[in-house]
C-alpha positions as a printed Julia matrix, in Angstrom:
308×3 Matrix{Float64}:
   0.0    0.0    0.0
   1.41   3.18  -0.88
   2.11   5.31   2.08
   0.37   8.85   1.44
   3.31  11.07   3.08
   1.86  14.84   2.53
  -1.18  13.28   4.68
   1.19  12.1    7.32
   3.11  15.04   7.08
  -0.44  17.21   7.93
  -0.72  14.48  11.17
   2.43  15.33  12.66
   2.2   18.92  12.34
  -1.38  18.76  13.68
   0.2   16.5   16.28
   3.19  18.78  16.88
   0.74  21.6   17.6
  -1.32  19.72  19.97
   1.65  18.82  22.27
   3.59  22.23  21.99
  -0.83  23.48  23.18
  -0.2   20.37  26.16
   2.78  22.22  27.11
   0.75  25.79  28.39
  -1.35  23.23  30.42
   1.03  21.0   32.12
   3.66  23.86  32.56
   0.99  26.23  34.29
   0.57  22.54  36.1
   4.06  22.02  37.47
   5.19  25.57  37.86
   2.9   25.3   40.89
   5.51  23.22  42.86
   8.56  23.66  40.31
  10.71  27.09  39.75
  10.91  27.94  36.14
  14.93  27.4   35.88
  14.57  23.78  37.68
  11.93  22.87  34.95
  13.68  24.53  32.2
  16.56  21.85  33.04
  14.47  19.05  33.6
  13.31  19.66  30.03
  16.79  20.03  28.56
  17.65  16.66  30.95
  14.77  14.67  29.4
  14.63  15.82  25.78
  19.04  14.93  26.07
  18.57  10.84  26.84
  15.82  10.72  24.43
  18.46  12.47  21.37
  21.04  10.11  22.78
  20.18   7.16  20.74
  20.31   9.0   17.76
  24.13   9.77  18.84
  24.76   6.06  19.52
  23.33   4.87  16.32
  25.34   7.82  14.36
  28.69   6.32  16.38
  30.18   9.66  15.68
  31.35  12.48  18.5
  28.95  14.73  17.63
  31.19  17.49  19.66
  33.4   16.97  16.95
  31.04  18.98  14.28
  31.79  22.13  16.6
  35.48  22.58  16.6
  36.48  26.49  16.32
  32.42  27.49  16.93
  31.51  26.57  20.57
  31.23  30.49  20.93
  28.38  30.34  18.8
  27.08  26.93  19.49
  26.91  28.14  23.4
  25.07  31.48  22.28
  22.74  29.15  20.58
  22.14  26.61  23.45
  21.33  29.37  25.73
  18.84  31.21  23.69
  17.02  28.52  21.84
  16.86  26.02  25.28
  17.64  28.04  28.26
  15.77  31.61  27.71
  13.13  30.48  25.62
  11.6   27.98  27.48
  12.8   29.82  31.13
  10.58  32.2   29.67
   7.83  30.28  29.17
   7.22  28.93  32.79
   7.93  32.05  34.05
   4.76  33.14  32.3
   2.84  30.11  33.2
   3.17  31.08  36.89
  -0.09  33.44  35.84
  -3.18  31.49  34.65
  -3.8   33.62  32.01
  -3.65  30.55  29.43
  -5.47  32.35  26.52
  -3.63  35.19  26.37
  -0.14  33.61  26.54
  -1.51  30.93  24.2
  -2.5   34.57  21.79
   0.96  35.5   22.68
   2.7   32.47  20.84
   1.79  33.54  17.5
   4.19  36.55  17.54
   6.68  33.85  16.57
   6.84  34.19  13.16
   6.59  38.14  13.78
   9.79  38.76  15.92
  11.79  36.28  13.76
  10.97  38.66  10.7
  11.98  41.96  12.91
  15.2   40.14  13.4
  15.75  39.0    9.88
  15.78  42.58   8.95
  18.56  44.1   11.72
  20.68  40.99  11.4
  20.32  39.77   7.58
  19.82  43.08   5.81
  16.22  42.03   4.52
  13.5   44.62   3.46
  10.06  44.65   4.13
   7.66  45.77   1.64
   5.5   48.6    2.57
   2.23  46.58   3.13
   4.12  44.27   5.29
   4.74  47.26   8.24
   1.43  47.46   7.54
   0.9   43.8    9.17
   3.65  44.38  11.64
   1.59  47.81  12.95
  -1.55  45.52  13.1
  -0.05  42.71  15.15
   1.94  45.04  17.44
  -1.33  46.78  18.57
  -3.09  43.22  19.15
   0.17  42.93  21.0
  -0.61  45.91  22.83
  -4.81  45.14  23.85
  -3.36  42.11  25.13
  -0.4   43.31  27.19
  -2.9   45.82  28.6
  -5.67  43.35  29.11
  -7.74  45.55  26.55
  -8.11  48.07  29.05
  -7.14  52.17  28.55
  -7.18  52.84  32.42
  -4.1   49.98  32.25
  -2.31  51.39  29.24
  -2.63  55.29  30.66
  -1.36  53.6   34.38
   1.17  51.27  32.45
  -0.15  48.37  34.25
   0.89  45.84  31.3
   0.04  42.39  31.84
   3.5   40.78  32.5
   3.3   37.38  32.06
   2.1   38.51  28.34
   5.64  40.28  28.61
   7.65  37.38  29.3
   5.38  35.27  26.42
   6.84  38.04  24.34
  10.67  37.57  25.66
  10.4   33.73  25.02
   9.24  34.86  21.23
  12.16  36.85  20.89
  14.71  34.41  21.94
  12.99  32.14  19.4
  13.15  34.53  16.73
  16.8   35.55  17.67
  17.68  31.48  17.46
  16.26  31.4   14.3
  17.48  33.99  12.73
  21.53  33.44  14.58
  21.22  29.56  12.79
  20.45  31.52   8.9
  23.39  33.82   9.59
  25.85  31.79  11.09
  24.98  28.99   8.61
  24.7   26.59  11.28
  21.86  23.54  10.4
  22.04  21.0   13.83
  21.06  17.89  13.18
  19.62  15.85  16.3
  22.23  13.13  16.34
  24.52  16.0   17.07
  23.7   19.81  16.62
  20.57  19.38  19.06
  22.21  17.39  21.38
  24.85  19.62  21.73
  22.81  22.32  22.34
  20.98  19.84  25.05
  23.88  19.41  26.99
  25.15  22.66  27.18
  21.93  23.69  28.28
  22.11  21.37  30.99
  25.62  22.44  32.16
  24.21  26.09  32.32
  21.05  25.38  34.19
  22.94  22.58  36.57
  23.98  25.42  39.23
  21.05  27.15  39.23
  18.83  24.48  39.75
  20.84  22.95  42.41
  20.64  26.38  44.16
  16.84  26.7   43.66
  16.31  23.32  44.93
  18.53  23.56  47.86
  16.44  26.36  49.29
  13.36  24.49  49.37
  12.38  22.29  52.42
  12.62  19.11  50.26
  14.18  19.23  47.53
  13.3   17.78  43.76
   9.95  15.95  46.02
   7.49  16.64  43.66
   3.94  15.42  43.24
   2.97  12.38  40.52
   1.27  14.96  38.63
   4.11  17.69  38.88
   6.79  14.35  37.65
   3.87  13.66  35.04
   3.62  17.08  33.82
   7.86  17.49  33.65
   7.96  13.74  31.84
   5.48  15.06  29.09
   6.98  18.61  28.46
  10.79  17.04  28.41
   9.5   13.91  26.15
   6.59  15.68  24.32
   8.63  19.2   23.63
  12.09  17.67  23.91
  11.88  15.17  21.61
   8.53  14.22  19.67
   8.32  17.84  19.31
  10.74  18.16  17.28
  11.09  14.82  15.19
   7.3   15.28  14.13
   7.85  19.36  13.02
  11.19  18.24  11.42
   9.26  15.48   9.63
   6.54  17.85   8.35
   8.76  20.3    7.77
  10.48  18.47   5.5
   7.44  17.36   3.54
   5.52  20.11   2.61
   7.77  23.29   3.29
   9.17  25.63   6.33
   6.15  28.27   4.49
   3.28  25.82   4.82
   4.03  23.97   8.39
   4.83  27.61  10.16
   0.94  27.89   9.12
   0.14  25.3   11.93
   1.44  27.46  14.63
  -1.54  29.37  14.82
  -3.36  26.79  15.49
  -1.65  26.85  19.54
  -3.93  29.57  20.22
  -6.73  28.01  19.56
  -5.52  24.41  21.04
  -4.81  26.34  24.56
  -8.1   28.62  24.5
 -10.22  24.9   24.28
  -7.92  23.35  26.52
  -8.57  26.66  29.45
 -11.98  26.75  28.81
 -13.12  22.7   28.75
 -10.33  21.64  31.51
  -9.63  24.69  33.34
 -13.15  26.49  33.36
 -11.7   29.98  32.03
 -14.03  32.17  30.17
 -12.77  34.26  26.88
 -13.23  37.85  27.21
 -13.76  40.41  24.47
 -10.42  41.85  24.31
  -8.57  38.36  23.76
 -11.05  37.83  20.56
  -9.9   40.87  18.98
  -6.61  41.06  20.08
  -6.56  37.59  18.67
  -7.41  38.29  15.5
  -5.4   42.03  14.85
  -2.26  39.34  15.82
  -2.84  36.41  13.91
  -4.19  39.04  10.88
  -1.22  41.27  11.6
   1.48  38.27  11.23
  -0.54  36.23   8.55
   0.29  39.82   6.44
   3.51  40.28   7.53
   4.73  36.39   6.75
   2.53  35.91   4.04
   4.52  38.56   2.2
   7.82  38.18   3.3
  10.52  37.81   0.44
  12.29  34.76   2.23
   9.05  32.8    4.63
  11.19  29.8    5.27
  12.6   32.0    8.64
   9.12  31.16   9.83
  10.06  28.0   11.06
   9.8   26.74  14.51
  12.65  26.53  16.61
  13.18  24.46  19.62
  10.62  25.95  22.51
């Protein structure tokens, strides 16, 4: 039987989004008992012995591939799996799923902002358009869609740091097209894994040390951590590389927008969270706002998805 690949491609980017939508829940989950930097290194831990077969099979010293650009390849460790994702569960202390779920689609956005500072790339005029659209989205969100907040500057931070993590993803992205690095997982990503986990080592220990007992978690904080470091760390990434590959970095960076919508069904069916006004159209000026702004751009394949 002939094995239709576009349609499996389409699963595991539907699959992909649905897990990277699991991760909102289950961080906001384990955040409860677990500081951000002590899950951020669980995560890195996790997603490490699960890219460690693919180094065994490869019987190659995948350290080796880095010779003369550890500089770089630590610049990239810490930005694409110690900010981005610190980030992250630093916003999921708040319980403001929707919103941060909203906030996820800036992605693509940031990554384009970045393109043109770092690579020299032009926008065309309609596509500052879609930047000026999703930036004030950007802005009903960060003020909860209320004036009194914005003429106060009472911003919504946990939107903030949603923001920060996008950036950092963006920045990744765009450091890997200008450096010319490509890591593969049998030894780029793994790298990057275990430098990651020497960063976050001391601070972790630290965090954990100061607690009355230490790494004594819950079974549904250890479920949450196994699912974000196995689920984000590692199926994550194999299914968006496989779909990826099959029908194009323009196509599959179409998928990330369905997060939002993943997260708002997932806070209002499991968490009992009601969507206001302000996220709908904030929402939409984002999503609208980006969809322009990508949709346009000269070189879409900096769309991607990075590690998050």
């Amino acid at each position: 039987m002939k094995v239709n690949r576009p349609a499996l491609a389409y699963g595991a980017l539907l699959l992909a989004m649905l897990i990277s939508a699991g991760n909102f829940l289950f961080g906001n989950l384990a955040v409860n008992e677990v500081h951000p930097v002590v899950l951020t290194f669980w995560r890195c831990l996790i997603a490490a012995v699960f890219v460690l077969p693919l180094v065994l099979r490869g019987r190659t010293n995948p350290f080796q591939h880095f010779q003369g650009s550890w500089l770089r390849i630590t610049v990239l460790s810490c930005i694409g799996v110690v900010a981005t994702p610190w980030f992250v569960y630093a916003a999921l202390r708040s319980n403001d799923l929707i919103d941060l779920g909203a906030g996820y689609t800036s992605v693509p956005l940031l990554t384009i902002l970045f393109s043109t500072l770092l690579l020299n790339e032009r926008l065309r005029p309609v596509q500052y358009l879609g930047v000026a659209i999703a930036l004030i989205g950007a802005l009903i969100f960060a003020f909860r869609g209320d004036l009194e907040n914005l003429v106060n500057f009472d911003p919504h931070l946990a939107f903030l740091l949603m923001i920060a993590s996008n950036a950092c993803r963006g920045l990744y992205l765009v450091l890997l097209k200008r450096w010319n690095m490509k890591p593969k997982p049998d030894e780029g990503l793994f790298v990057i894994f275990v430098i990651g986990i020497a960063v976050l080592l001391p601070f972790a220990l630290f965090v954990e040390a100061g607690t009355s007992r230490p790494f004594a978690y819950s079974w549904k904080v250890w479920g949450s951590i196994l699912f974000i470091g196995v689920g984000m760390g590692a199926i994550y990434l194999h299914l968006l590389n496989f779909g990826t590959s099959e029908v194009g970095a323009s196509t599959a960076s179409l998928f990330a927008y369905l997060v939002p919508i993943f997260v708002a069904i997932e806070a209002v069916t499991l968490r009992g969270m009601h969507l206001q006004l302000y996220q709908g159209v904030g929402g939409v000026l984002i999503i609208g706002g980006v969809l322009i702004a990508t949709r346009l751009h000269l070189r879409p394949s900096h769309a991607d998805h990075p590690p998050h």
